[in-house]
N, C-alpha and C positions, 0 to 999 in steps of 0.2 A: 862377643861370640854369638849372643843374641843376635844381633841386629844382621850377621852373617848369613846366618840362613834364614831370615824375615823375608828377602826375596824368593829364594827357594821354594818356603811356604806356599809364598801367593803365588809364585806361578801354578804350582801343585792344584791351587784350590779354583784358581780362573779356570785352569785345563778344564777340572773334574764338574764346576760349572755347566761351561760349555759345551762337554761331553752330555750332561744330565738332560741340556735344552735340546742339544739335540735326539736323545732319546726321546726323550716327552715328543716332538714334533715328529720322527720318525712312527711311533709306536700311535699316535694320534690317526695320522696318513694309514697304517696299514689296518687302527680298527674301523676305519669309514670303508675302506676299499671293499676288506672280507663280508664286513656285514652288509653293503651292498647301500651306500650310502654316497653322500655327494661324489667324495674322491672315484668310488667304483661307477657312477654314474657318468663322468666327466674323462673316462681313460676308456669305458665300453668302446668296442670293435661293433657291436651287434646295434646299436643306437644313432642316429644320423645328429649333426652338427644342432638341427633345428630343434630336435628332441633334448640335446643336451643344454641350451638355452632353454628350453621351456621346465625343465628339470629344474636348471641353478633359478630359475625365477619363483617354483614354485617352495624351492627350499625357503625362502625367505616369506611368501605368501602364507605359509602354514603355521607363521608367528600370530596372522590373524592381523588384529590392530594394534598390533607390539610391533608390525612388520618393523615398518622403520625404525621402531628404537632400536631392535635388534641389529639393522643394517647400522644403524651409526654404534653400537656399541663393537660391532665386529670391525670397522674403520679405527676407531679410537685403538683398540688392542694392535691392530695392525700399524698405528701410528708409533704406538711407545714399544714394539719389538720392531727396530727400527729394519733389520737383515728381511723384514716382512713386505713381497712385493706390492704397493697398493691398485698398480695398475687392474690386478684380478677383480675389486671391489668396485674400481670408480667408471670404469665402463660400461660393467653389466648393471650398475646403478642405473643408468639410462633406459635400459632394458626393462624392468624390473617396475620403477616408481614412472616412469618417462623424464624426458630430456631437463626441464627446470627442476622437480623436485628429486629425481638421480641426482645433480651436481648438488643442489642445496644440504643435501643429507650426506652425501662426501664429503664438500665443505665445514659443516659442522662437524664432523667426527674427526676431520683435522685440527678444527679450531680447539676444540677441548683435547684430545691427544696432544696438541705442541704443548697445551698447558700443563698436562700432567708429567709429562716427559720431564720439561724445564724444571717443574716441582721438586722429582723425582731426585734429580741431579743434584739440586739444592739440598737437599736433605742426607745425601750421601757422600756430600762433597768434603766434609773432614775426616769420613772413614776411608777416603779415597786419595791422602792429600799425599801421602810417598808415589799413589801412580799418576797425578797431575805434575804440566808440566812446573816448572820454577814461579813462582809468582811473579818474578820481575820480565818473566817472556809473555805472560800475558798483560801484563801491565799496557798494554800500549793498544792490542785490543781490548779490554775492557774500557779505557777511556774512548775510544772509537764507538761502541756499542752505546756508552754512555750517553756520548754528544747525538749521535745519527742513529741509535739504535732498532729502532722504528724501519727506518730506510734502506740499513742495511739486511736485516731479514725481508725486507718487497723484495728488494732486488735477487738475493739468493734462490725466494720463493719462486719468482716469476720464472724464473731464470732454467728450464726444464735441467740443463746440466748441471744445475748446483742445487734444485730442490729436494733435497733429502730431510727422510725425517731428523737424521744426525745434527740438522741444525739445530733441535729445539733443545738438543741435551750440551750443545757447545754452548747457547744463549746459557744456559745453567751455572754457567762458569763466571757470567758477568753480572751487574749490577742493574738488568735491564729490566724495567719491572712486567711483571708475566700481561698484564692487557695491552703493552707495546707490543709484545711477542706476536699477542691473538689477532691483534689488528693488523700487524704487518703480513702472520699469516693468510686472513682474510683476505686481505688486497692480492696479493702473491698468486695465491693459488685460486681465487675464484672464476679467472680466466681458465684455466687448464680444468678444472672439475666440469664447468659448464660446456667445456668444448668438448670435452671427453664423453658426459651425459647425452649429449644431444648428439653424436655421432654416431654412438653406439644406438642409439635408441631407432636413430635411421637404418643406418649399415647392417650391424646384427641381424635388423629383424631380414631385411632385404637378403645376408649374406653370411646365414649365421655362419659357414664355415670360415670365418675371423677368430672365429673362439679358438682355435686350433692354433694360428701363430701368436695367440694372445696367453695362451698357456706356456708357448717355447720361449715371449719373451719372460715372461713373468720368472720362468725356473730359471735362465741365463740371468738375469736379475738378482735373485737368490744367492745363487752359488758365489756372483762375485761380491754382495755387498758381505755374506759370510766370510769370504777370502779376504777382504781388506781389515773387516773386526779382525778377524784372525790374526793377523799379520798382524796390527794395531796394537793389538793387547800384548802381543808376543813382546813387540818390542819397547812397549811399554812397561812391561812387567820386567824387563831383563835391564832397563837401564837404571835403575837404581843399584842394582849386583854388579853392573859395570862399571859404577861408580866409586863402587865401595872398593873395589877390588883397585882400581888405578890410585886412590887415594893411600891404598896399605903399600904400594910400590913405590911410591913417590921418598925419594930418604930423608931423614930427618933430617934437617937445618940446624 
């Protein structure tokens, strides 16, 4: 009877989870807007494109000579809540530090983000083991990861369509040891941070009104990596109850 409602539970407690993060993140957004801080800074009507870059540049400025730990501690956090869009951080990095040291300080706060993500995973990965899949389905990736592991997170990383932070918390699931992870991240993504740093660092300044579809894509971004979590966990959480339930149907022998 236990074990009957143990899925019920967890779904209950993922919702009310996810429910909570999104409070936290809603309630976060509306105390910057009111008190008249980045978010209210960056949605003003009354402020032109160039002001609102020189604004998000100075937000990070007024860390002083923390600037940049600052900015890779804000990447890092954006790395391990993965529904978190990075494109908002790694372009106006450019802006901000200029073109080589904008990528270099994205790059790192990726590099250490996959690490703690992959960490992260590992460490919760037998309070997690009813919502993972079968062991003998990943059996075949893990030994892939095993032999090529290294190569196959380049290739994902490089890969704009497949670079997501969700890679670093799947690596979590296999035997890959976490400076595989960083160095594959490293290679992957150093291209796209640099390219990203030094275009922005041109463009922006030249055209700040970029800042404007760089917000639209960042929340279209948002919305669906939340929508696929969503969906994810849903059915994640729902197929062990549908398991249990076809197995009490099945008749005795």
């Amino acid at each position: 009877m236990q074990s009957e409602h143990r899925p019920s539970t967890l779904a209950k407690a993922t919702n009310l989870v996810l429910f909570a993060c999104v409070l936290l993140a809603v309630a976060a957004v509306l105390w910057s807007y009111t008190t008249g801080g980045l978010v209210a800074v960056l949605f003003s009507r009354s402020l032109s494109a160039a002001s609102k870059v020189q604004h998000l540049r100075d937000f990070f400025l007024s860390f002083g000579t923390a600037a940049p730990a600052a900015y890779v501690l804000m990447t890092v956090v954006e790395v391990v809540i993965a529904p978190l869009p990075g494109l908002l951080l790694y372009a106006p990095g450019g802006v901000i530090f200029g073109g080589f040291w904008g990528g270099f300080l994205s790059l790192t706060g990726n590099i250490l983000g996959a690490a703690i993500a992959c960490h992260l995973m590992r460490s919760v990965r037998s309070s997690l083991a009813t919502l993972l899949p079968p062991k003998q389905s990943l059996q075949p990736f893990q030994e892939r990861m095993a032999r090529h592991g290294l190569w196959v997170v380049f290739l994902l990383r490089i890969n704009p369509l497949t670079s997501s932070d969700l890679v670093s918390y799947a690596t979590g699931l296999t035997p890959l040891p976490i400076w595989k992870l960083c160095i594959g991240t490293a290679l992957g993504l150093a291209p796209l941070c640099w390219l990203q740093a030094y275009a922005a660092d041109g463009l922006m300044q030249t055209y700040p009104q970029l800042l404007y579809p760089l917000l639209i894509l960042c929340a279209i971004y948002m919305v669906l990596a939340l929508a696929i979590l969503w969906r994810t966990l849903r059915t994640t959480v729902s197929s062990p109850a549908t398991a249990a339930a076809t197995q009490q149907k099945r008749p005795p022998r």
